[in-house]
Structures are given as structure tokens and as C-alpha cells.
C-alpha angles and dihedrals in degrees: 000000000000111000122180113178125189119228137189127222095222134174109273118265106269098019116137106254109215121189125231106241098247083061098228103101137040102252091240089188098119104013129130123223144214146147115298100258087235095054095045091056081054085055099054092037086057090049097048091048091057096049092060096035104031120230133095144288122229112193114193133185140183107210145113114296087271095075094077085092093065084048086058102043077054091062094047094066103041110302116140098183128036127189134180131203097201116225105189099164093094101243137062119283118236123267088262094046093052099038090054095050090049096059092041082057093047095047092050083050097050089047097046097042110001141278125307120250096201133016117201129196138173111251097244130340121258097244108036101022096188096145089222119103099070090046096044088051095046089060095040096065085026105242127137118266150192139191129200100039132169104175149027134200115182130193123174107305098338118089126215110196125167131208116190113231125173090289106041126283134325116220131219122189109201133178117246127286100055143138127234124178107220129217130226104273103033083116139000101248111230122244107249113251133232090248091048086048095060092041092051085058081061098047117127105233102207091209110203130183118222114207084187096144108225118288121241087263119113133193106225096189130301110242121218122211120232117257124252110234113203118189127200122227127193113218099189138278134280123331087345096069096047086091092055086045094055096046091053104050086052093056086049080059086243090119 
């Protein structure tokens, strides 16, 4: 079974998002950066699909040069093929834009190698979240498609795949090759070993220019909420400080 899924070099979890001042990009100076947490659930399903079913896992990404290290954290945990789409403007593409370099990219890999039995994608990425891209891309090489799952049952060509709603889950069979876009907890994602780490030094990065001109989409400005600011205030300390307790619970109406 063939497998490519598409990943996103995103800003760590937790880490302070600054604005650049003209408002229209996130100020990456001193950001860490990982896998979106959708997409690296994507990363360990494909590999466990290919453990039971044989086969290999493509991962493929559009980003700045940087984003090689999110390729190779791939390999560590079970890729096989890595691809980048490099992105060297300094800013995210638009969802068209994107969308557009990933299937020529797709297309230039199944003509070169075959056609892929299953395309994975996070639901949505951790910065943008615009839920487009995997969906985009589906229509684009007209396959079926389904966002929001948690779980994937293959035999032979006929895919199984599962999404949780308020009653339970509803369930879609599709025909191979398809495209699901897969949700945080589908799986638990393996810790790369030792041995992974010092394969993924080796791994071949296939680097690949786009010339895909910019999509109609705009960005109009990210916003960025106000902080919440919390203050700490001793009281006081043991039996002295029952009075200030009690005056305070009363001003919080408790009393």
C-alpha cells in the first residue's frame, strides 16, 4: 500500500506568538517549531498501515528550507520518502497556492512511481486552521474524501474509515485511492528511536520549486487577543492570615 501524507512545520504548542508589525504574519524570530499534532498523528497512522499491509509512506511538505527538519523527524518514526516543496518568501502561501503545489507534486511523484493508494492529511494545521488544503487537493485530483477521522480499516482496495459525532461515529466506505483527513487521537505517535534518529541524518530530501502564482485569497491582518494578565497576592501566612481570607471571600460574594 503506497501512502503519502502531507505535514506543516508549525510554531510549538505553548510557544508566545508575536505579530509582525504590519500585522500580516506571525514574527517567527524566536519560535520553535514542530509537526502540526494533527498531522503527526497522520505520520504514525501511515506507518502503521503499512506495517500491517506492506508497502511505504511518502511525507511530503511545502515550507521554507527549515522544514527539512520536520521530513526528517518523519523518517525517524517510520517515513521511507520525503519531499519538499520549498517556500522561500518568507511567509505561508495561501491555501490555493498551497493546495495547487501539493498536487503538482503529487502528480510529478505518481508518474514517476504510481499512484497512491491513500492520501492523509491533518485535519486542519495548528496555526491557520482553515480546514482547506486536504479538501482543495481531494477535488483537485478527483478522489473522495473525508475530514475529522479517528479511525481506518483497510481491505484490500476498500477503505473503512470512522469520524465521532454526538452519538457515536458515523462510518464511510471509499474505494482506494482516497484522501482522509485525520484528527488528533486517532493514535498515540511513537517516540523516535535512537536507531530512527541516526537514519533520519541519512535520509534522501527530494527538494522541489513550485512556480504556482498566488491564489484569490488575501490575508486582511491576524489579530492577536489581549493577554490576560493574573497577579498573586499573599495574604498572609498561617492563623494570621484567616482575617484577610475571610474579607476576601466576602468581597467575591462567597460569604
Amino acid at each position: 500500500m503506497r501512502v503519502l501524507v502531507c505535514v506543516k512545520r508549525v510554531p510549538a504548542p505553548g510557544s508566545r506568538i508575536n505579530i509582525t508589525p504590519d500585522g500580516l504574519n506571525v514574527d517567527t524570530s524566536h519560535l520553535g517549531f514542530t509537526t502540526s499534532p494533527h498531522e503527526e498523528c497522520a505520520v504514525e497512522e501511515a506507518t502503521q498501515i503499512v506495517e500491517q499491509h506492506g508497502g511505504s509512506v511518502t511525507v511530503l511538505t511545502v515550507g521554507p528550507p527549515e522544514a527539512e527538519e520536520q521530513l526528517r523527524y518523519a523518517a525517524s518514526v517510520g517515513g521511507n520518502d520525503f519531499v519538499l516543496v520549498v517556500n522561500d518568501t518568507g511567509e505561508d502561501w495561501d491555501p490555493q497556492r498551497t493546495s495547487t503545489a501539493i498536487v503538482e507534486a503529487i502528480i510529478d511523484l505518481e508518474n514517476d512511481a504510481g499512484e497512491y493508494d491513500l492520501i492523509l492529511f491533518g485535519n486542519e494545521s495548528a496555526d491557520a486552521g482553515g480546514y482547506q488544503i486536504g479538501i482543495k487537493v481531494a477535488v483537485a485530483l478527483g478522489r473522495p474524501a473525508v475530514n475529522g477521522i479517528k479511525g481506518i480499516d483497510i481491505s484490500g482496495n476498500t477503505l473503512t474509515a470512522r469520524r465521532e459525532v454526538d452519538s457515536g461515529y458515523e462510518v464511510y466506505t471509499l474505494q482506494a485511492p482516497a484522501v482522509l483527513g485525520v484528527k488528533e487521537g486517532i493514535n498515540l505517535p511513537r517516540y523516535p528511536t535512537m536507531k530512527g534518529r541516526l537514519a533520519s541524518k541519512k535520509a534522501q530530501i527530494d527538494r522541489r520549486d513550485s512556480s504556482t502564482p498566488p491564489g484569490p485569497q488575501q490575508k486582511v491582518r491576524l489579530h492577536q487577543p489581549e493577554e490576560t494578565v493574573t497577579e498573586t497576592q499573599v495574604l498572609g501566612n498561617g492563623a494570621d492570615a484567616a482575617a484577610a481570607v475571610v474579607d476576601l471571600l466576602a468581597d467575591l460574594g462567597v460569604l
